[in-house]
N, C-alpha and C positions, 0 to 999 in steps of 0.2 A: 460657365460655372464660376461662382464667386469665388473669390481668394478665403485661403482655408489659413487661421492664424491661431499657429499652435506654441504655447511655452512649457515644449518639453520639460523641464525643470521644476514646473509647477506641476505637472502631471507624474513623473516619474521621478522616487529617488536617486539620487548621483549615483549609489551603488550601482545602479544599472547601466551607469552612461556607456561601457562599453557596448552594449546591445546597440547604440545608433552611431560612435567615432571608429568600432573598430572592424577592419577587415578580418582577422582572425578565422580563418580555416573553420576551428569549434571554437565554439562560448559555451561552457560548461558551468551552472550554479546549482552547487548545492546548500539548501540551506534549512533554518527552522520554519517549524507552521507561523503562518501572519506577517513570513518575511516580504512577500508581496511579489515573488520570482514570477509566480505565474499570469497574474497581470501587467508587471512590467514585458515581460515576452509579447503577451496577446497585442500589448500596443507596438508591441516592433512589430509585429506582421503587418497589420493593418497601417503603419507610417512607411516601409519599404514599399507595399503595395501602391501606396498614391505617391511616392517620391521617385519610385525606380520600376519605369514601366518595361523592364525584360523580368522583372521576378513575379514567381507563382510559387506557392508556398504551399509543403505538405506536412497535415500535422500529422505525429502517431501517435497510440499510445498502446499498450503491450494489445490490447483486445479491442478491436473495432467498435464493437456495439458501448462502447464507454463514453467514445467524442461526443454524443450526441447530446447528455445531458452534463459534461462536463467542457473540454476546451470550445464546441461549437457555440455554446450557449456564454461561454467566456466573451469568446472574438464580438459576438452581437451586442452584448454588454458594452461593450469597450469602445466598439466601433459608435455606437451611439453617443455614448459618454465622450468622445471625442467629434463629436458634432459630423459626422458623415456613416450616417448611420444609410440615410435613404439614397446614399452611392452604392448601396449593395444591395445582391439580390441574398436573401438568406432560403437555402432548399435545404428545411429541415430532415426530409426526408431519406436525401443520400447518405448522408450530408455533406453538400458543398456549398461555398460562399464565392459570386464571382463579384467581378468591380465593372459594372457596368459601362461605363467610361470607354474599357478597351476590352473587356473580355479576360481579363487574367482571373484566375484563381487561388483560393485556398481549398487543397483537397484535405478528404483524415480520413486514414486509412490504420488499421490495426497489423502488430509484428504477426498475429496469429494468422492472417495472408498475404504469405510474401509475395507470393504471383500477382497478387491483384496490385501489388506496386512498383514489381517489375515492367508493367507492361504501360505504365501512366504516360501518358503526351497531354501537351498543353497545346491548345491554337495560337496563343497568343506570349510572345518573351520564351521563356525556358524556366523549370520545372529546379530549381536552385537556391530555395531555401529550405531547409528540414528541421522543425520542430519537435523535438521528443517532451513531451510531456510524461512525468513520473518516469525518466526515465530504469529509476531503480527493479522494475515490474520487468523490465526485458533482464532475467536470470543469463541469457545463453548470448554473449559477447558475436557469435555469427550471426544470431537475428538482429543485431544491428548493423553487423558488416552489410548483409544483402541490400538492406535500403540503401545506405551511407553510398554501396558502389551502386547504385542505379540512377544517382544524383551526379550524372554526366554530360556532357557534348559541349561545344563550341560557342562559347555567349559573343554574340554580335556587338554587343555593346563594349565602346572599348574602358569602360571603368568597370564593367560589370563583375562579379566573383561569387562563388559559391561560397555557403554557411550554414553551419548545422548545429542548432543550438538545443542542447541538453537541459534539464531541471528535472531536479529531487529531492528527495530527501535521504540523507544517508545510513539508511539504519543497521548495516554492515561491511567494517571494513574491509572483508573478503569480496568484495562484490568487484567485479574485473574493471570498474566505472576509476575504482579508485587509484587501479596499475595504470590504466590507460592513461587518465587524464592531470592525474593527480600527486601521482609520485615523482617525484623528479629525477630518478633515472631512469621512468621506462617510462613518458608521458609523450605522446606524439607531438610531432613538430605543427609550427605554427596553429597552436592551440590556446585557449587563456581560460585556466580553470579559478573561480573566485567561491567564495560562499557571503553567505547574507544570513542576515538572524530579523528577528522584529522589531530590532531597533535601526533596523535600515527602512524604516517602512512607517513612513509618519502620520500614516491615515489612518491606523488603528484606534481604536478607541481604549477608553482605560478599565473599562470592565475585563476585556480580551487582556489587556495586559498584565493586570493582577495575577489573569488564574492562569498565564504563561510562569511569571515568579512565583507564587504559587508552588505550581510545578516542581519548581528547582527546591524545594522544600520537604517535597513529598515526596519524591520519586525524583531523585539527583542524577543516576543512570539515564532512566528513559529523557528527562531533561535535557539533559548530551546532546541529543540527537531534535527533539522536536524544538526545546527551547535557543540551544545554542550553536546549533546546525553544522555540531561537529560528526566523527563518523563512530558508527555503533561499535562499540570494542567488544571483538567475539572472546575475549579468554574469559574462561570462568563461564561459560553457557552452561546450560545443563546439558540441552537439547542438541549438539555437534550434529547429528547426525541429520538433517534438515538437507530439502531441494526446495523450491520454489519455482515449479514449473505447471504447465498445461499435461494434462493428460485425460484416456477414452474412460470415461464412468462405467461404461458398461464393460470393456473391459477389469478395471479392477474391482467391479463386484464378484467375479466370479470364483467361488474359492472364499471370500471373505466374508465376516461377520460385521454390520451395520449394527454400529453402537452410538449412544447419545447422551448428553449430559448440560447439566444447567448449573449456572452459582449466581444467587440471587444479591441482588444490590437494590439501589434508588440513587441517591446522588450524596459524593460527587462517585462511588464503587456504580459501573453498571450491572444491569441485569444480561447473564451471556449463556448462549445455546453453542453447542458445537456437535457436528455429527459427523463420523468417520467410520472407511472401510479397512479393517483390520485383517490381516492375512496372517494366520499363526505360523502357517507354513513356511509362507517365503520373507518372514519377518519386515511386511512392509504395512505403512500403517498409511489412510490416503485421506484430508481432510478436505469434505466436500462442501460444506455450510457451516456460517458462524450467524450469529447474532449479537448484538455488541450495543447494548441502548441503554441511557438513564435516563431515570425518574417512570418506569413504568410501574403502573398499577395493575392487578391482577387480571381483570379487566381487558387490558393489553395485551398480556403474557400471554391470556389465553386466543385473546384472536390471532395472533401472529402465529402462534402454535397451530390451532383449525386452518387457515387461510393454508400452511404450507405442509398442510396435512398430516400432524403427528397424534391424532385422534388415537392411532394404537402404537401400538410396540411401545419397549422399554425406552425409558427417559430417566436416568438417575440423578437425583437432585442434593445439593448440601439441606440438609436437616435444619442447622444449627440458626441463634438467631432467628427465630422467625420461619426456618423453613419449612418446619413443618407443617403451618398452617397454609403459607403458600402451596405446598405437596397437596393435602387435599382438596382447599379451594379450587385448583385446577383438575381434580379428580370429579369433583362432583359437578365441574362445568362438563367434563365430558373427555380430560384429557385421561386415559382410563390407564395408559401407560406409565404416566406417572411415580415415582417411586424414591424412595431414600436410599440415600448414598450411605455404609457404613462410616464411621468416623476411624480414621485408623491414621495412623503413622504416614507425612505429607510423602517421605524416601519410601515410603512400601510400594505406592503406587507408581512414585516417578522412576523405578529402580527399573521397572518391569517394563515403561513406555523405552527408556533409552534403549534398550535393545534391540526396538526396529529402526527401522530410516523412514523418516515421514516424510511424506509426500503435499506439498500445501499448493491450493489453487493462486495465480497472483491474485485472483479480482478480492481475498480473504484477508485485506488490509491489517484487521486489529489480530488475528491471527499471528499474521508474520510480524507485527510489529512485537509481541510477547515473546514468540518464541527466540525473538533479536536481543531483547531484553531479558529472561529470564535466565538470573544469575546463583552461583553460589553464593553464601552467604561468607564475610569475613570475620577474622580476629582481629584482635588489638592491633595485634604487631601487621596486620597486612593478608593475611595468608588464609587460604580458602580453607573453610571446614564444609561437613556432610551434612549442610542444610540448606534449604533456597530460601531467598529470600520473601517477605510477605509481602511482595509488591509487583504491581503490574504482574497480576498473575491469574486474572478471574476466567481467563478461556484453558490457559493451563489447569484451574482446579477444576472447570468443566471437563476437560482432555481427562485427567486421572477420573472421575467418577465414572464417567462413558465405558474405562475400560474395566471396569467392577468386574461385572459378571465372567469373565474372563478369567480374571485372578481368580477369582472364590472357584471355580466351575470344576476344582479337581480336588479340593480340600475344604472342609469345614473352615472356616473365617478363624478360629482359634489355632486349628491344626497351621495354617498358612500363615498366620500372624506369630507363630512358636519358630516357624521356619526363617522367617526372617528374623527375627530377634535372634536366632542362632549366625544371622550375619551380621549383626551388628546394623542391622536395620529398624527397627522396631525401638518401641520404647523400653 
C-alpha cells in the first residue's frame, strides 16, 4: 500500500485537535449548525481506523434506520475526501463499513435496540470507540449508560484506550447531557466537554454565513442555540410540560382524537403541517408528524399532503394572508378535508394545550426545536408578561389550529371566547 500523506490541519479546524492529541475517556461537543463537529468526528473515525489497528468503531444515533442516509453516507464522504476511500468496503445495506486491510469495522446501530448492541463482537482489535451522533435525541441518560457499559474487555495493545465521543446541539439546558458533562460539579471524571460555533469551521461559505447572522437578528433566542452553540434556556417556555421520547402509535390512538393543522409560509417563514393524538381523558397530547419546508408552491402542498394520504379528514388552516386561497386551492385539488382555522386570541388556544403533557417523537426535529424555543413574551424592565412571542412559532400555530375542533366542540365560538375573556384570556 502506498504512503497515505495526510495535513490534519488543513483538513480539520484546531477546534478539534482534541479528537486526535487527546486520550480523554469522553470528548463531548456541543455546538451551532455549520460548526463542522460532525465532520471533524467522521474524519477521527476513519484516521484511528488506519492509525490504530485494535479499534472498531460504533456509531449510534437515537433510531437506527437514520445512519443510513446520515453518519454512514458521512464516513464515505469523508473517507474519500481523504483519499482512502477504495480501502473500504461500504455495505450500504446493514450498514457497515470494514477496512479491508485487516478486517476492522465501523458498525451504527440505533439507542431504540439495545440488545442488538449488547451482543456486538468484532473479529479483528476490539469494539472501543463510540460515536453518538445528535447525541441530544437520546432523551433517557440509561439508553446511553447500556451502550457506554457494553464498551468493555481487555485491549491488548499496550497504548490502546477506550473513547466515546458525543455531538449535538444543545437545545435544552435540562437535558442530563449538560449535568453529566458539563457542569462542573457533577461532570464525570476524565471527560473534556468544549463547544464550537461556525466560526470554528473555515470551509463554510458566505452565503451560509449571512443567513447564520441573519438569524441572531431575527430570532436572537433560537440563535443561542443554532448560531452560538450555547444551551437552550428553559425559563419562560410556554410549553414545560414536554417529553421527548419513542412511544407504540397504536397504542396511543386508542381513546384519542387525531387532529391536524397547517400555517402557511414561502421563504424565509416555512410552510408546516403537524398531526397529533390527543387524549381528553388522560390529558396527553402525542405528536406523530410534522412538516417543516420553504418555498413551497401549492402544487407541492398538495402532493406531500396526497402522497401521505390526507385526502380526507379535518386539516385546519391559518386563513389570514393569503390563506384562504391556499384553503381552497387545495380543496379543489382534492384535499376535501381542508378547512379554516378561526382567528381568535393566540393565549385562547395555547391556554387549553398547556394542560396536557405532550408527548413528541425524537425523529420530529423542527418540532422539538419550537417547543425549546417557544417563549413568553417580555417587558421593559425584564419580566415575563401573558403573551408568546411571534417567533419561531409556525408548528406551534399549526399545534393551536389542530386543536380547534376540540375547543369549540362544547360551546358556540362566541359562547367560549366570552369564557375566556372572563379569564383574562381573550381580547
Amino acid at each position: 500500500m502506498s504512503e497515505i500523506e495526510w495535513n490534519l490541519p488543513e483538513m480539520v479546524s484546531k477546534a478539534y485537535a482534541p479528537l486526535f492529541n487527546s486520550e480523554k475517556r469522553y470528548i463531548v461537543y456541543k455546538g451551532s449548525r455549520g460548526s463542522g463537529k460532525s465532520e471533524a468526528e467522521a474524519t477521527k473515525v476513519i484516521y484511528d481506523i488506519l492509525t490504530k489497528s485494535y479499534v472498531n468503531w460504533l456509531v449510534l444515533r437515537r433510531y437506527a434506520n437514520t445512519n443510513r442516509q446520515s453518519t454512514f453516507t458521512l464516513l464515505q464522504k469523508v473517507a474519500n475526501r481523504m483519499g482512502v476511500g477504495s480501502l473500504f468496503q461500504f455495505n450500504s445495506s446493514l450498514p457497515e463499513i470494514t477496512y479491508k486491510p485487516t478486517g476492522q469495522k465501523i458498525l451504527f446501530r440505533g439507542a431504540d435496540k439495545p440488545l442488538s448492541i449488547t451482543s456486538i463482537s468484532v473479529e479483528t482489535g476490539n469494539l472501543c470507540r463510540l460515536w453518538v451522533e445528535e447525541a441530544y435525541q437520546l432523551e433517557l441518560e440509561d439508553a446511553f449508560d447500556t451502550v457506554d457499559e457494553s464498551m468493555r474487555g481487555i485491549i491488548e495493545d499496550p497504548d490502546g484506550y477506550y473513547q466515546t465521543i458525543l455531538t449535538f446541539n444543545p437545545w435544552n439546558e435540562r437535558h442530563w447531557l449538560k449535568k453529566r458533562f458539563f457542569d462542573k460539579d457533577t461532570r464525570v471524571a476524565n471527560s473534556l466537554a468544549l463547544t464550537t460555533t461556525y466560526k470554528d469551521n473555515p470551509f463554510l461559505d458566505d452565503d451560509y454565513v449571512n443567513r447564520l447572522l441573519e438569524m441572531k437578528k431575527r430570532n436572537p433566542r433560537r440563535a443561542r442555540v443554532a448560531v452560538d452553540g450555547e444551551w437552550g434556556v428553559a425559563e419562560g417556555l410556554i410549553y414545560e410540560n414536554t417529553i421527548v421520547e419513542k412511544f407504540d402509535i397504536r397504542e396511543v390512538l386508542k381513546g384519542s382524537h387525531i387532529v391536524r393543522g397547517m400555517d402557511w409560509g414561502y421563504g424565509p417563514d416555512p410552510t408546516t403541517f403537524i398531526e397529533y393524538a390527543i387524549n381528553i381523558k388522560t390529558k396527553d397530547i402525542y405528536i406523530l408528524k410534522e412538516m417543516y419546508k420553504q418555498h413551497m408552491l401549492t402544487d407541492e402542498i398538495f402532493k406531500w399532503l396526497f402522497v401521505h394520504g390526507y385526502q380526507q379528514g379535518d386539516i385546519r388552516a391559518d386563513y389570514a394572508n393569503g390563506g384562504d386561497r391556499m384553503i381552497q386551492e387545495l380543496r379543489n385539488k382534492g384535499i376535501r378535508g381542508m378547512k379554516r382555522a378561526h382567528k381568535y386570541e393566540i393565549m385562547f388556544g395555547v391556554t387549553y394545550l398547556q394542560d396536557y403533557k405532550i408527548h413528541v417523537l425524537p425523529t420530529l426535529e423542527h418540532t422539538i426545536e419550537e417547543l425549546n424555543s417557544y417563549v413568553y413574551d417580555t417587558d421593559k424592565e425584564g419580566g415575563w408578561v401573558g403573551k408568546a412571542v411571534d417567533k419561531n412559532n409556525h408548528l406551534m400555530d399549526a399545534m393551536r389550529y389542530a386543536s380547534e375542533p376540540l375547543i369549540m366542540s362544547k360551546k358556540s365560538t362566541t359562547d367560549r371566547m366570552e369564557a375566556f375573556k372572563q379569564l383574562g384570556l381573550g381580547r
